[in-house]
ZAMARVEX-498390 format. One line per field, with one value per residue (C-alpha): residue number from 1; residue in three letters; x negated, y, z negated. Coordinates in pm, whole numbers, plus 32768, in hexadecimal, padded with zeros to 4 digits. Example, Ala and Ser with C-alpha at 12.3 -4.5 7.8 and 13.67 -1.06 7.14 Angstrom:
REM ZAMARVEX-498390
num <- (1:2) .
residuo <- (ala:ser) .
xx <- (7B32:7AA9) .
yy <- (7E3E:7F96) .
zz <- (7CF4:7D36) .
END
This chain:
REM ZAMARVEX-498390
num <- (1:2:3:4:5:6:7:8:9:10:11:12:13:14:15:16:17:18:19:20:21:22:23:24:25:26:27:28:29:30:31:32:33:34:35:36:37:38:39:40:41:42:43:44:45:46:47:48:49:50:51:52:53:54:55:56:57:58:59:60:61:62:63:64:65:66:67:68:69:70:71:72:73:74:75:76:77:78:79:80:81:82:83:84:85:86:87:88:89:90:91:92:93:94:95:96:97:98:99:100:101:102:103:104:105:106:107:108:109:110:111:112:113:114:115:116:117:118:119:120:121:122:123:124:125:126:127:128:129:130:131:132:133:134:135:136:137:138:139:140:141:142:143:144:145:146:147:148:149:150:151:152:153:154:155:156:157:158:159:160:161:162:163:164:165:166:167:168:169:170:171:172:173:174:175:176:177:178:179:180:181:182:183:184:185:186:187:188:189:190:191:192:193:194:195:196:197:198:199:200:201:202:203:204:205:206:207:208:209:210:211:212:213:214:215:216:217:218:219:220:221:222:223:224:225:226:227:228:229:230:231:232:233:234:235:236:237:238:239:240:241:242:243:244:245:246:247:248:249:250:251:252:253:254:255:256:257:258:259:260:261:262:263:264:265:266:267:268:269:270:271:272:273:274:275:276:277:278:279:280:281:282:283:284:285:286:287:288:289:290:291:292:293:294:295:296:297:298:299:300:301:302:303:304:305:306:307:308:309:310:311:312:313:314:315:316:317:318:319:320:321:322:323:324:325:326:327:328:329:330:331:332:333:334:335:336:337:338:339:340:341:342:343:344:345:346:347:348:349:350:351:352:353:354:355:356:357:358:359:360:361:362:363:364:365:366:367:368:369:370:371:372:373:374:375:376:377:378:379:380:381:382) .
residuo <- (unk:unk:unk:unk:unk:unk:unk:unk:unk:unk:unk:unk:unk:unk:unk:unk:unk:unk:unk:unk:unk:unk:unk:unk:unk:unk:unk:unk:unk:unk:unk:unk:unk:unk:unk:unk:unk:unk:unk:unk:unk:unk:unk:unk:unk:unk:unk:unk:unk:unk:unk:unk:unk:unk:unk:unk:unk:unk:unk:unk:unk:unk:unk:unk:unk:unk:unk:unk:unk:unk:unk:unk:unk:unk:unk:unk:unk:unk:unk:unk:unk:unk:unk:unk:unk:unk:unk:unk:unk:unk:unk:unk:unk:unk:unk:unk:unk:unk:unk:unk:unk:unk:unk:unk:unk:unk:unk:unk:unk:unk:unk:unk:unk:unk:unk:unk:unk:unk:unk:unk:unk:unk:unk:unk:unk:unk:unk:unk:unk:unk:unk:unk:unk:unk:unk:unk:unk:unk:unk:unk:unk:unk:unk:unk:unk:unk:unk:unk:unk:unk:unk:unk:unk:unk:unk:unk:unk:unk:unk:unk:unk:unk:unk:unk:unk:unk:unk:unk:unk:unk:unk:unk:unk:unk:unk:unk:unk:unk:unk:unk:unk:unk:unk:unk:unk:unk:unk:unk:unk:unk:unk:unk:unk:unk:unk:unk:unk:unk:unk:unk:unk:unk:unk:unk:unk:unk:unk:unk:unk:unk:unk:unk:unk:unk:unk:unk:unk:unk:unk:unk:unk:unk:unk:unk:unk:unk:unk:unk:unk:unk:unk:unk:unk:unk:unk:unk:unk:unk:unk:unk:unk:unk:unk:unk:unk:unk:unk:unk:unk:unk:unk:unk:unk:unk:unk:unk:unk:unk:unk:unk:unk:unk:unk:unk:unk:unk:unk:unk:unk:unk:unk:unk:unk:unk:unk:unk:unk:unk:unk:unk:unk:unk:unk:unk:unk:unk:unk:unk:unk:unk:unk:unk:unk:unk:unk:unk:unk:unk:unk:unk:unk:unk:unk:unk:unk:unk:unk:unk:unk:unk:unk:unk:unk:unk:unk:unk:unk:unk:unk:unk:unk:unk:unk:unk:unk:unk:unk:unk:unk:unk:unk:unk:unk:unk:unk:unk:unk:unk:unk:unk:unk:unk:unk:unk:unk:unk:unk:unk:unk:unk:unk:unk:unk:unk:unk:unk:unk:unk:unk:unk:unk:unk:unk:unk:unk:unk:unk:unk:unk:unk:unk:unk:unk:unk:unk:unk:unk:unk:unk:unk:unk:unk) .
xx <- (CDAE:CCDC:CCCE:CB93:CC4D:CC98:CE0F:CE6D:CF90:CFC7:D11F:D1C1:D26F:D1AB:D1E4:D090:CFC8:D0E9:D0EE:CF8E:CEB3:CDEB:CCB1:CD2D:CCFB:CE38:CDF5:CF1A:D055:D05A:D0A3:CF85:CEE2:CED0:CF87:D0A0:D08B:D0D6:D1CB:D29B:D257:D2CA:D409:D473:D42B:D515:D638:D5D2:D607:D754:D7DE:D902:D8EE:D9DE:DA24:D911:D958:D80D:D7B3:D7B4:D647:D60D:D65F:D5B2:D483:D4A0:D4C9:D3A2:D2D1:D31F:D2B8:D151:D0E9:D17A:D1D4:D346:D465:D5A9:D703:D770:D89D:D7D0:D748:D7C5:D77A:D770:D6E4:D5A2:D4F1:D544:D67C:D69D:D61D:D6E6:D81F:D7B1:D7B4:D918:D992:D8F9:D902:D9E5:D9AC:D8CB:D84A:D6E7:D5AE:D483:D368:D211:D13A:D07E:D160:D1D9:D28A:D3E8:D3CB:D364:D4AF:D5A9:D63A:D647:D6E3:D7FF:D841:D77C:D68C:D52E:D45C:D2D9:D217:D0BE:CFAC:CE6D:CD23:CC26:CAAC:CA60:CB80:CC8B:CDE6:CE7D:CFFF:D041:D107:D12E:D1C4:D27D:D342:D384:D409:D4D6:D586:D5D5:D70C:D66A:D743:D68E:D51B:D491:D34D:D232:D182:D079:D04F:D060:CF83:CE6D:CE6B:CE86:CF65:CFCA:CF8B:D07D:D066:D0B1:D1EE:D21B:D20B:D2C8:D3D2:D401:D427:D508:D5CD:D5EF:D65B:D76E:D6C1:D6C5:D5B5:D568:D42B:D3B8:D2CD:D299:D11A:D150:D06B:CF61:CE70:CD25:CC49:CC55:CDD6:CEFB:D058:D176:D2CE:D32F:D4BF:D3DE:D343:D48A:D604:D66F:D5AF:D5F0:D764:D71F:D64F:D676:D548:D50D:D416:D3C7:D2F4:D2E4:D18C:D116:D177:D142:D28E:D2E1:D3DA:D4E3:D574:D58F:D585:D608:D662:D678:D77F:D7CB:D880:DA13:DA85:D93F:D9AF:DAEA:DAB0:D998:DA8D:DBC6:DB2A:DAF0:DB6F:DB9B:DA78:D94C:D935:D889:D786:D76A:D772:D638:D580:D64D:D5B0:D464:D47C:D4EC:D3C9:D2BC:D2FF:D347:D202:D113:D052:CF2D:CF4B:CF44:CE21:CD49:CDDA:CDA7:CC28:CBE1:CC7E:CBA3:CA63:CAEC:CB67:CA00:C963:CA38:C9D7:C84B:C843:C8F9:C809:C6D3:C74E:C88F:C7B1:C8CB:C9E0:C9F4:CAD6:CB45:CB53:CCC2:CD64:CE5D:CF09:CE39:CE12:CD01:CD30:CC0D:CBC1:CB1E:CB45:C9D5:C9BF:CA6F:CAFA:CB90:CCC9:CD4B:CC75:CD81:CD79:CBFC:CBAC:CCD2:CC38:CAAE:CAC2:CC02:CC8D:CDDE:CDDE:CF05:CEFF:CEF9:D00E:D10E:D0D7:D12D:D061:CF65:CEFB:CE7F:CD1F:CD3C:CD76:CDE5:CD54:CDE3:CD0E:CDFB:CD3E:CC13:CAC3:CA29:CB64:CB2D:C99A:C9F0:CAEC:C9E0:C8DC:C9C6:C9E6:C869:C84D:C93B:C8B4:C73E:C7E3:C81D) .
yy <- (D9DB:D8AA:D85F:D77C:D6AC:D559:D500:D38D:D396:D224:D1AC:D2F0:D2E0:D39E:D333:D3B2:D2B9:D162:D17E:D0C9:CFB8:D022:D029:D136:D29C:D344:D4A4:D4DA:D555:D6E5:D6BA:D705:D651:D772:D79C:D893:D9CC:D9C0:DAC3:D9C7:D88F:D945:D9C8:D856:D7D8:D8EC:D890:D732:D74D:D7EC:D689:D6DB:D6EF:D73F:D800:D90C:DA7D:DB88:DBC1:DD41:DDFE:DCEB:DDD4:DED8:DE29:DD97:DF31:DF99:DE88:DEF0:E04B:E01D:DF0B:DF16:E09A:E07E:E0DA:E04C:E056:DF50:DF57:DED8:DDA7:DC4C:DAF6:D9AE:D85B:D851:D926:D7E0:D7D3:D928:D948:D830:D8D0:DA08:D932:D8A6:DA03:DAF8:D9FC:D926:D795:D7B0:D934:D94F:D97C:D9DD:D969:D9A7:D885:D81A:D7F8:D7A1:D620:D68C:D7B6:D6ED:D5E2:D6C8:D737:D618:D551:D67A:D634:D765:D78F:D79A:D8BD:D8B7:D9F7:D94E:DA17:DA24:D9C2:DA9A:DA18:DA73:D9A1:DAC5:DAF5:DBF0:DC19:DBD1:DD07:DCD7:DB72:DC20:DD22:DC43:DB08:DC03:DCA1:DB38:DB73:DB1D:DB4B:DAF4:DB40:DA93:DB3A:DA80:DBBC:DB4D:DA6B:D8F3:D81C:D90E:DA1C:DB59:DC9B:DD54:DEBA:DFAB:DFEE:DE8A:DE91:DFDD:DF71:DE35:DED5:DF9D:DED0:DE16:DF32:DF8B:DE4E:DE26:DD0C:DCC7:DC9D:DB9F:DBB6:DAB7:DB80:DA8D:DAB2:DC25:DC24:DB79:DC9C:DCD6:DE08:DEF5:DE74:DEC9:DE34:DECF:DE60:DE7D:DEC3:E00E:E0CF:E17D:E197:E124:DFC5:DFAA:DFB2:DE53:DDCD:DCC0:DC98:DB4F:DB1B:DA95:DA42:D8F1:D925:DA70:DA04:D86D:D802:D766:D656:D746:D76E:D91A:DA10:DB51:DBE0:DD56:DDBA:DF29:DF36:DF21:DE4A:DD64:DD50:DD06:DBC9:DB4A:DB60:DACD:D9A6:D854:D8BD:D7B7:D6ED:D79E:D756:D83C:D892:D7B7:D882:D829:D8A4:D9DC:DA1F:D9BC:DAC7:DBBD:DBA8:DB50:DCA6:DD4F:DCC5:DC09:DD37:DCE9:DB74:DBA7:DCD2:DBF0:DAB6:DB94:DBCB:DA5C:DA10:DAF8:DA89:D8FF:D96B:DA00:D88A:D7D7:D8BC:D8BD:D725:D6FE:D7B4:D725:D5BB:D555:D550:D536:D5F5:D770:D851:D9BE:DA66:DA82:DBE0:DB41:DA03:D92E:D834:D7D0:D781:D6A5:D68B:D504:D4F0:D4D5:D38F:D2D8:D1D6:D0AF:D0F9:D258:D313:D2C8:D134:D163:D205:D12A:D012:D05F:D178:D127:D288:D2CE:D3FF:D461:D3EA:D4F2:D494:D4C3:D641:D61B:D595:D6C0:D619:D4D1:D49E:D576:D53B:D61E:D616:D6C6:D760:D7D1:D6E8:D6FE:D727:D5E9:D51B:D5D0:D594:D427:D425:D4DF:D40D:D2BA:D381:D39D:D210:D1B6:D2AB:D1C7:D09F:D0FE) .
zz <- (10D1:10E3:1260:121B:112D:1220:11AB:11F3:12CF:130A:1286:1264:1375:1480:15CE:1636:1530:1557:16C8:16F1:164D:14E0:15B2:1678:162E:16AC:1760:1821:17D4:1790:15E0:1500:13FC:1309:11B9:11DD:1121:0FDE:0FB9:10A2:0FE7:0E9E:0F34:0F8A:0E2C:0DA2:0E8E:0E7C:0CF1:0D3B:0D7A:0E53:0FC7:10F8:1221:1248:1279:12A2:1141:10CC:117B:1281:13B4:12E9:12FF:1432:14B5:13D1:145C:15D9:1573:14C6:15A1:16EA:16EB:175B:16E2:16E7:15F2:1544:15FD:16FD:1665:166C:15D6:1683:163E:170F:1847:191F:18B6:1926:1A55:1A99:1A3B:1AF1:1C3E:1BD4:1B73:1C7A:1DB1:1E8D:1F27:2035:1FF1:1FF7:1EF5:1F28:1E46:1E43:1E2F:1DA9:1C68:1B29:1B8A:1B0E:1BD5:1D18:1CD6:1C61:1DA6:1E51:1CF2:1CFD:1E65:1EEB:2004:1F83:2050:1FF2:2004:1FCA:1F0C:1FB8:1F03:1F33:1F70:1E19:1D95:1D67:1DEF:1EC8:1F48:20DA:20D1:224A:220D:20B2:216B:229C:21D7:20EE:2223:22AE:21A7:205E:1F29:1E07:1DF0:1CA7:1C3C:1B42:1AA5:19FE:1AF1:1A8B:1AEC:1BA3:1A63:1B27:1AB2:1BB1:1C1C:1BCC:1D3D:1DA9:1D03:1D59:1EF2:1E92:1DF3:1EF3:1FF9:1F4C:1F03:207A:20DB:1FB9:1EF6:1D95:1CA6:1B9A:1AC9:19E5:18CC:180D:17FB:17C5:169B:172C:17E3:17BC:17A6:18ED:1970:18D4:18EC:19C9:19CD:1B05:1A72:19E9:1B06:1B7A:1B1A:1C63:1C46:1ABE:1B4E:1C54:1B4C:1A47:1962:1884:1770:1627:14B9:152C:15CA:150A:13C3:1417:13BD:1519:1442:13AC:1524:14D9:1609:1663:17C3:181A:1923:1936:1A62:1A06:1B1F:1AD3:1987:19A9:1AA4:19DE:1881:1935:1A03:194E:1811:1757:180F:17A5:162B:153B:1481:1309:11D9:1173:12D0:1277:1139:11C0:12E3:11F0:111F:122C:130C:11B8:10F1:11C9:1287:11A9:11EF:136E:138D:12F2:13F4:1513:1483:1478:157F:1669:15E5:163D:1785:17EA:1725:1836:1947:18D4:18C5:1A2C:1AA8:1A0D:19B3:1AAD:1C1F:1D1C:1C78:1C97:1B90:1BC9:1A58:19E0:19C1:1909:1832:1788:18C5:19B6:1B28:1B9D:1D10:1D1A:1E6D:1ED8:1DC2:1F28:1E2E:1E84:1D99:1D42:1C37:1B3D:1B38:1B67:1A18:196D:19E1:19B3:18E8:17E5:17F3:1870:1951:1A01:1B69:1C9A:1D4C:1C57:1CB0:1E3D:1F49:1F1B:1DE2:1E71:1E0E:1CB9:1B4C:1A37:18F4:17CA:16E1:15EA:14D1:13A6:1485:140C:14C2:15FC:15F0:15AC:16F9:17D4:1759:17CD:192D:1943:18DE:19C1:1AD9:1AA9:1AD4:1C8C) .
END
């Protein structure tokens, strides 16, 4: 557990380091450049060594200790009845649109928001409905509840919920989802939460799945997460979706059967022994992770004039506000350009994100230093 230890990533694949030039340091897309936990690495050698490969099934304990994990970390219970496997959270929420909603039926999204989130409705031939989030003067984001209920009455079907919130890092409020569930339960709309970040909260919030307040929303609620960013094993293409309403259920296992694909048998035995033996492996993430979170927040403030950052609740991602910079190009092809960092641009979260960047600091600190300290260079260059 090593997170210092600067692994180089260059030729292996990784879309975030072949995407850009050598020179670049690549900050952007939400993988980590950690080591995965060893118990994981292990149990792929051992099937690896096996030699023979084919169609996957769940290996013996994996919904075991995918139930064990909900328990101890995110305090909910649910059967393993209940649980489902799929190939990925976008790939889910995708089919959830497919399975759950009609052409032309309406979604409401909250922006702004994870880019597959913000094109999926429209790509499945959906009506996109934004609920936009409203930042705060001290950078946070609260629901229009106002706008919520009265966009979610104007016969809404799906409403697709980011909780942690990616890109702006807040976890919501028992409460919030409490009001938003409700008023989507009075108005007969579904819900969709992507939990993928579920793992990712920091001291004084704690998670909620929405799917868990109440037996009447667990019932209009599909629920899709993963090890892919918890465990850092975003390339075995593993998920799992929780449905526990029947009729749910049913329409999300009938539709698009043979379209979806499945999990690989190596991502199953890497889920397996991530929830089952990495706990140790991500207390001691969530610990370094924190103190580089607060290193981000610290050197924006002291180091970054003209870009403002609320602390993250959650995830391991920063929104930056560089709006007052009044560049000449977005903040994105400014710090690529001057600064050689890739950062992921604003925009691609919905128009509310003009003018920001996101910054992942899932990485050993010395990398992020390094990419802060290119900001600050390119920042004295104005």
């Amino acid at each position: 557990m090593d997170f210092d230890q600067i692994i180089n990533r260059r030729n292996t694949e990784s879309i975030k380091w072949q995407l850009y030039g050598k020179d670049v340091l690549p900050m952007w897309v939400a993988d980590m450049d950690f080591r995965s936990p060893e118990p994981v690495i292990e149990a792929l050698h051992e099937r690896v060594d096996h030699g023979v490969f084919g169609y996957g099934c769940p290996p013996n304990g994996l919904f075991e200790a995918i139930v064990s994990h909900l328990e101890t970390r995110i305090h909910w219970t649910v059967p393993e009845s209940d649980l489902s496997l799929i190939s990925g959270v976008v790939t889910g929420f995708t089919h959830a649109i497919y399975s759950l909603t009609d052409p032309g039926d309406r979604v409401l999204i909250q922006t702004p928001v994870y880019g597959p989130i913000l094109s999926a409705p429209v790509s499945a031939g959906r009506e996109c409905v934004h609920n936009e989030l409203i930042r705060q003067a001290d950078g946070h984001y609260e629901v229009d509840f106002d706008d919520f209920e009265e966009k979610i009455a104007s016969g809404v079907k799906l409403f697709i919920l980011c909780n942690p919130h990616n890109p702006i890092g807040k976890v919501f409020s028992a409460e919030e989802l409490a009001r938003m569930a409700e008023i989507c339960l009075k108005h007969g709309t579904l819900i969709c939460s992507d939990d993928i970040h579920m793992d990712f909260v920091y001291p004084g919030k704690v998670h909620t799945p929405i799917a868990s307040l109440a037996p009447e929303i667990s019932e209009k609620t599909v629920t899709y997460f993963a090890p892919s960013k918890t465990f850092n094993v975003a390339g075995f293409s593993t998920s799992i979706y929780i449905a526990q309403g029947a009729d749910m259920r049913k329409h999300l296992v009938d539709s698009m059967h043979y379209l979806l694909g499945h999990p690989n048998i190596l991502g199953l035995h890497a889920a397996r022994a991530a929830y089952k033996f990495g706990g140790p492996w991500l207390d001691a993430l969530l610990v370094y992770l924190e103190k580089n979170r607060d290193l981000l927040l610290d050197f924006v403030g002291e180091n970054l004039p003209g870009i403002r950052m609320w602390r993250p609740e959650g995830t391991y991602l920063g929104w930056l506000d560089c709006r007052e910079l009044d560049l000449d190009v977005s903040p994105h092809e400014f710090f690529l350009n001057e600064g050689k960092i890739a950062l992921n641009e604003g925009c691609q979260f919905g128009d509310p994100g003009e003018g920001f960047v996101r910054i992942n600091f899932g990485c050993p600190r010395a990398m992020l230093i390094e990419g802060l300290q290119r900001m600050q260079s390119a920042l004295e260059k104005i």
